[in-house]
C-alpha positions as CSV (number, residue, x, y, z in Angstrom):
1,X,39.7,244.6,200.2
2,X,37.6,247.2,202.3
3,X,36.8,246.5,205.9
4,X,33.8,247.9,207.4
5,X,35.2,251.1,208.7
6,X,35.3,254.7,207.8
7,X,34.0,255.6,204.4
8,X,32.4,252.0,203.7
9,X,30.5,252.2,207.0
10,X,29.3,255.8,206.3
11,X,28.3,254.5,202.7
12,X,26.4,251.4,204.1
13,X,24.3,253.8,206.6
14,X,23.0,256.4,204.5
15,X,22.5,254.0,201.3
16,X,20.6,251.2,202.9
17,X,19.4,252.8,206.4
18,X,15.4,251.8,205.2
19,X,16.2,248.2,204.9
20,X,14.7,246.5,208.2
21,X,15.7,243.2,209.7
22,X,12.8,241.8,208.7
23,X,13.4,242.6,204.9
24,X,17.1,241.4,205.6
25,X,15.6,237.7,207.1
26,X,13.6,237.6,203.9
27,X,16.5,238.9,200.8
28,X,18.3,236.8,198.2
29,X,21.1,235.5,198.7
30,X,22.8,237.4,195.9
31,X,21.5,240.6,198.1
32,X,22.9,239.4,201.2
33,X,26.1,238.6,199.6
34,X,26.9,242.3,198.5
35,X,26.9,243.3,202.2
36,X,28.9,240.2,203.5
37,X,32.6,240.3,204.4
38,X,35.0,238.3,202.3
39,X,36.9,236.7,205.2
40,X,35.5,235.7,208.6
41,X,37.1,233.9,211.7
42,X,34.3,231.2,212.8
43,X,36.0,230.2,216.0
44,X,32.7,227.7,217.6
45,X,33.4,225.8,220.6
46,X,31.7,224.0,223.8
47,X,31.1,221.1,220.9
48,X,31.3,218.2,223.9
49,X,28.8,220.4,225.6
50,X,27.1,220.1,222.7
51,X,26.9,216.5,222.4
52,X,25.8,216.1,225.8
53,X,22.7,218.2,225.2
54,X,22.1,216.3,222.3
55,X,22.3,213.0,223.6
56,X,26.4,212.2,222.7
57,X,28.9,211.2,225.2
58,X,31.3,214.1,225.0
59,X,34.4,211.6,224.3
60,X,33.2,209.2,222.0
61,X,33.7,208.6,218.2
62,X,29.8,209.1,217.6
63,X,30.4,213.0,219.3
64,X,33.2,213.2,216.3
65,X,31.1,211.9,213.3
66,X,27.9,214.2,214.9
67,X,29.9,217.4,214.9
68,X,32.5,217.1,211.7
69,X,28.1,216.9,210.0
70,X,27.4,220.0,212.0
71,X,30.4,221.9,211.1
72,X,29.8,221.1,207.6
73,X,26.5,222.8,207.8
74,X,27.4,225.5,210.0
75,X,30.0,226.4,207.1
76,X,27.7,225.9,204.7
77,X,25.1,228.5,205.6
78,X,28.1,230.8,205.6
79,X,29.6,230.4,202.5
80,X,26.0,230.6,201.0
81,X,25.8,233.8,201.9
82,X,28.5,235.1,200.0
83,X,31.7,234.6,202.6
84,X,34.6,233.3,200.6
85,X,37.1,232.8,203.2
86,X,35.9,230.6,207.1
87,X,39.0,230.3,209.5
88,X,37.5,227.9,212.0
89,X,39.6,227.0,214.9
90,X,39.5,223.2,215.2
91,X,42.3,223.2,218.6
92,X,43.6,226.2,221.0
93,X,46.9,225.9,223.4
94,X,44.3,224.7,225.9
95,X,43.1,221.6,225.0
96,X,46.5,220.1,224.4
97,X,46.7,221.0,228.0
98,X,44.3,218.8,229.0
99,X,44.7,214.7,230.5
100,X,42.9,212.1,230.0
101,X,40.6,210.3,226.4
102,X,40.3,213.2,224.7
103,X,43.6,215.0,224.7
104,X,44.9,210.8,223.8
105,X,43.2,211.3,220.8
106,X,42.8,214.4,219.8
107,X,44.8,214.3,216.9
108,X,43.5,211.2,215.6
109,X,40.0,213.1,215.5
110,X,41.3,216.5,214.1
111,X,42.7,214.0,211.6
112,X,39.4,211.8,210.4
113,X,37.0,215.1,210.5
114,X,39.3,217.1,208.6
115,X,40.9,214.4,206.0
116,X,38.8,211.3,206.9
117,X,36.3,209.9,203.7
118,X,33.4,211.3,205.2
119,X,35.1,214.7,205.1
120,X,36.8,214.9,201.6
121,X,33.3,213.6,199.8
122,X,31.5,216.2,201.4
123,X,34.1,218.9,200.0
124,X,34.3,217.5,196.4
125,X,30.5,217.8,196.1
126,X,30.8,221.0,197.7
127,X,33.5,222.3,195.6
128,X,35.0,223.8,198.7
129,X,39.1,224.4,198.6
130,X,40.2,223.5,202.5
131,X,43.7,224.1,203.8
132,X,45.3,223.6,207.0
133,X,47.5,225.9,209.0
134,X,49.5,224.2,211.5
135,X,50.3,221.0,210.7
136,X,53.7,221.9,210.1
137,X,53.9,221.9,214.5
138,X,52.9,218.5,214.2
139,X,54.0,215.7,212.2
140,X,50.4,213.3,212.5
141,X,49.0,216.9,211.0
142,X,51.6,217.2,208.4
143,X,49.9,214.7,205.9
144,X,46.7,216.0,206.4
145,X,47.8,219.0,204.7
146,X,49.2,217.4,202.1
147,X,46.2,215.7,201.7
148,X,44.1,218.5,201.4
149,X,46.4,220.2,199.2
150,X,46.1,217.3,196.9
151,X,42.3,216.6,197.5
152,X,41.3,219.7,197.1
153,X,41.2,222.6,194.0
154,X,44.1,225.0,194.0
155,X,41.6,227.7,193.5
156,X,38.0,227.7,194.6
157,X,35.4,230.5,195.3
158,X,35.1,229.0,198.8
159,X,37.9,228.5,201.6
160,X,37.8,226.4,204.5
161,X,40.8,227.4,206.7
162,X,41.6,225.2,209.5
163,X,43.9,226.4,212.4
164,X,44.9,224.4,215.1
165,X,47.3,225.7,217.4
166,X,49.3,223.9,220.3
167,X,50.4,226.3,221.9
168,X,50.3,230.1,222.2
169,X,53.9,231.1,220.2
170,X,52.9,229.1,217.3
171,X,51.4,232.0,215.1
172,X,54.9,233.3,216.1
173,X,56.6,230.4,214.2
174,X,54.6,230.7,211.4
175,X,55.1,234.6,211.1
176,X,58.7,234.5,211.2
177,X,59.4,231.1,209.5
178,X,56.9,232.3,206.7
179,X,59.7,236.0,206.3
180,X,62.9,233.9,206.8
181,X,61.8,231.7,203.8
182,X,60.4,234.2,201.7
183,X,62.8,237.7,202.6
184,X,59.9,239.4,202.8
185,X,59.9,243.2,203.3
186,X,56.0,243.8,203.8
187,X,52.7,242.6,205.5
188,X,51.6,241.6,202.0
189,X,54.9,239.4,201.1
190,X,54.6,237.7,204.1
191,X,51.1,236.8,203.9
192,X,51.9,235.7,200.8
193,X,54.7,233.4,201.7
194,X,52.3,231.9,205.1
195,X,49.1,231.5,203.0
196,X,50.3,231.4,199.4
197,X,48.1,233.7,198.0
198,X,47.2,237.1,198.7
199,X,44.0,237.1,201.0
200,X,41.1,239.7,202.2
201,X,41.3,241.1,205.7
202,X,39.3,239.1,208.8
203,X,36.1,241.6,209.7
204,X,33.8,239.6,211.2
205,X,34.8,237.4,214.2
206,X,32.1,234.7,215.7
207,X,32.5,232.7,218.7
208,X,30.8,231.2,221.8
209,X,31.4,231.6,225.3
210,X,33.2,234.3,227.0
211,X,34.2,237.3,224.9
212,X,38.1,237.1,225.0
213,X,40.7,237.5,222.8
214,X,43.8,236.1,222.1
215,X,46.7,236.6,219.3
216,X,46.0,233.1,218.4
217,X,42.1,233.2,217.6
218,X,42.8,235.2,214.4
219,X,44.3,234.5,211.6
220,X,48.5,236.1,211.5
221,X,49.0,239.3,209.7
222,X,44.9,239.3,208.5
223,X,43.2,241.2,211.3
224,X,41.5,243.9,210.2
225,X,38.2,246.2,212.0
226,X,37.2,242.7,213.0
227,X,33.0,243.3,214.5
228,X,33.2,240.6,217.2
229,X,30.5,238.4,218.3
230,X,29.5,235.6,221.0
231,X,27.0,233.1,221.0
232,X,26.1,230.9,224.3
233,X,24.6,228.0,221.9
234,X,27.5,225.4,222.3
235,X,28.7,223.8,219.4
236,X,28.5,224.3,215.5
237,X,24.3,225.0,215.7
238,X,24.7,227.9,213.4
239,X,20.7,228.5,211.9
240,X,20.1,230.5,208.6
241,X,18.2,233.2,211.0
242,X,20.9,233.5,213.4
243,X,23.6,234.0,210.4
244,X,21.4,236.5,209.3
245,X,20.9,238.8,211.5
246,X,24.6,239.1,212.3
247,X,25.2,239.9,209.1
248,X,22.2,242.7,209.3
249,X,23.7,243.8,212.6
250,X,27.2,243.7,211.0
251,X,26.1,245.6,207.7
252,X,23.9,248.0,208.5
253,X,23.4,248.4,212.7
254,X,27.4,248.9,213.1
255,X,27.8,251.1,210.1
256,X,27.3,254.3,212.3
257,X,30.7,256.3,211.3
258,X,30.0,259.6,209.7
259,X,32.7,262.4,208.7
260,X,30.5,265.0,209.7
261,X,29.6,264.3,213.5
262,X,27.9,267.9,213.9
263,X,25.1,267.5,216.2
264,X,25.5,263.5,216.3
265,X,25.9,263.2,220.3
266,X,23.3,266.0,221.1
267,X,21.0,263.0,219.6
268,X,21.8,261.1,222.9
269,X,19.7,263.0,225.4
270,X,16.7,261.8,223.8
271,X,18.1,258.4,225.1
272,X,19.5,259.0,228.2
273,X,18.2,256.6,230.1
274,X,19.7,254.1,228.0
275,X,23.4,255.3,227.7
276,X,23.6,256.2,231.8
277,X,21.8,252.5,232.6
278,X,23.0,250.6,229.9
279,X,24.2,247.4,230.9
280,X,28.5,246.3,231.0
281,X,28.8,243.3,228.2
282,X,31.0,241.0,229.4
283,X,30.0,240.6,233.1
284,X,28.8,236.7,233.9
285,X,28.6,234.2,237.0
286,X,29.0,230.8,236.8
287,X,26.5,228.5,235.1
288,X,27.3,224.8,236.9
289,X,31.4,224.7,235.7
290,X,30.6,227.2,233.2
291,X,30.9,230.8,232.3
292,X,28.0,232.4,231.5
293,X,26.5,236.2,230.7
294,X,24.9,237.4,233.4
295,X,21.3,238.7,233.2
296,X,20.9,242.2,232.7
297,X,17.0,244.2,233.2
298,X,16.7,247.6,233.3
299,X,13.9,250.2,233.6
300,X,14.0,250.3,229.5
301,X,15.6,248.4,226.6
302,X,16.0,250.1,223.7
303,X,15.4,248.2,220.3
304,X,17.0,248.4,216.9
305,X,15.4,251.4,215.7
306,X,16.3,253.4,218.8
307,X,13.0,253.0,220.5
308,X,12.4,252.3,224.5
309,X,10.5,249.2,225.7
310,X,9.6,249.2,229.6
311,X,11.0,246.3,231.0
């Protein structure tokens, strides 16, 4: 399976360069799905913040129940438009480092949303296949694999991968445990021996918060050209718009490779005042506790099409 990179990207941009963003908000969703990527790493966090802006206290078993229904139609909106594979990561090494109501039962959630009633009805009327990688750390997690395995089709169009990950050598574990059982002698084997089937590369990553990134936020052995992005909307409140235009941004605005670069960064002058101003991404203060982007205004901004707006 083709990543967006090289040829594919310099196919995308001189076949479908016309199409605007507004046409993109308004296509199919059998048009959309030509141009999405097969597998994606859907890594939302700040859910307690979340529930506190919604009304939840952050620790309680009503802020479970409200965002196990949110992820659902976060994933949803996903998978409608034409992903096949979601990798969501439900726990990183850090919050089994943390003391106090929630790291006591922070299993017992991951548990209920991922395996609870609620949860398998919701996939059986989806029709959604869900798997779980790392139970085998932890034995509580254990069955819920099993259960999924069981309550869930062997093959599906639609994936839901669930990672949780206690602590940051676990990938490790499964890498190696996955070519000591197997023998394997390639990427592919082993990938084949960890997930049991063979499986597209990741090439779209989306996330909240700071932009970092760790071994343990993608997939093992599946990272491909992975287009990253970062939302400061806590929680699973993934919109249809929202999806959308990073799939038009991801499609089509990224696509810019070309084999013949003649004359491609004389182009720049014209814009000049955007590439020697432009702003550092990445660079925040502190929001309250929180991390958050800092504000950036310049004498221009320079929208999708390449054209300046005075700011």
């Amino acid at each position: 399976m083709v990543g967006v990179t090289g040829s594919l990207s310099a196919q995308r941009g001189a076949d479908k360069q016309l199409l605007t963003e507004d046409a993109f908000q308004t296509a199919s969703l059998d048009e959309i799905a030509k141009v999405a990527p097969p597998a994606i790493v859907y890594a939302a966090a700040g859910t307690r913040r979340s529930a506190a802006l919604a009304g939840l206290a952050s620790h309680s078993e009503a802020y479970v129940r409200w965002s196990r229904e949110q992820m659902i139609s976060a994933c949803k909106i996903i998978f409608d438009h034409g992903v096949h594979h979601i990798f969501t990561v439900l726990a990183a090494p850090g919050q089994f480092q943390e003391v106090g109501r929630y790291r006591q039962r922070l299993l017992d959630w991951i548990s209920w949303g991922v395996a609870g009633p609620e949860a398998l009805r919701d996939y059986r009327e989806l029709g959604w296949r869900v798997r779980l990688l790392g139970g085998d750390d932890l034995p509580t997690l254990a069955r819920v694999q099993e259960q999924l395995s069981a309550a869930t089709p062997a093959i599906a169009e639609r994936t839901l991968w669930f990672m949780v990950i206690p602590d940051p050598e676990a990938p490790w574990r499964w890498i190696l445990d996955a070519v000591w059982r197997s023998q394997a002698r390639s990427r592919a084997e082993v990938v084949q021996a960890l997930y049991g089937e063979e499986l597209p590369l990741i090439t779209l990553y989306f996330s909240f918060g700071k932009p970092i990134v760790a071994p343990y936020l993608l997939p093992p052995l599946l990272a491909g050209t992975v287009q990253c992005y970062w939302t400061q909307r806590p929680g699973y409140r993934l919109t249809e718009a929202e999806w959308r235009a990073i799939l038009y941004d991801y499609a089509y605005l990224r696509a810019t490779w070309r084999a013949d670069k003649t004359g491609r960064a004389e182009t720049s002058i014209g814009q000049r005042d955007a590439w020697e101003r432009g702003p550092t991404l990445g660079l925040g203060m502190r929001l309250g506790p929180f991390w958050y982007p800092r504000p950036w205004s310049g004498d221009s901004l320079v929208g999708h099409d390449g054209s300046h707006t005075s700011g």
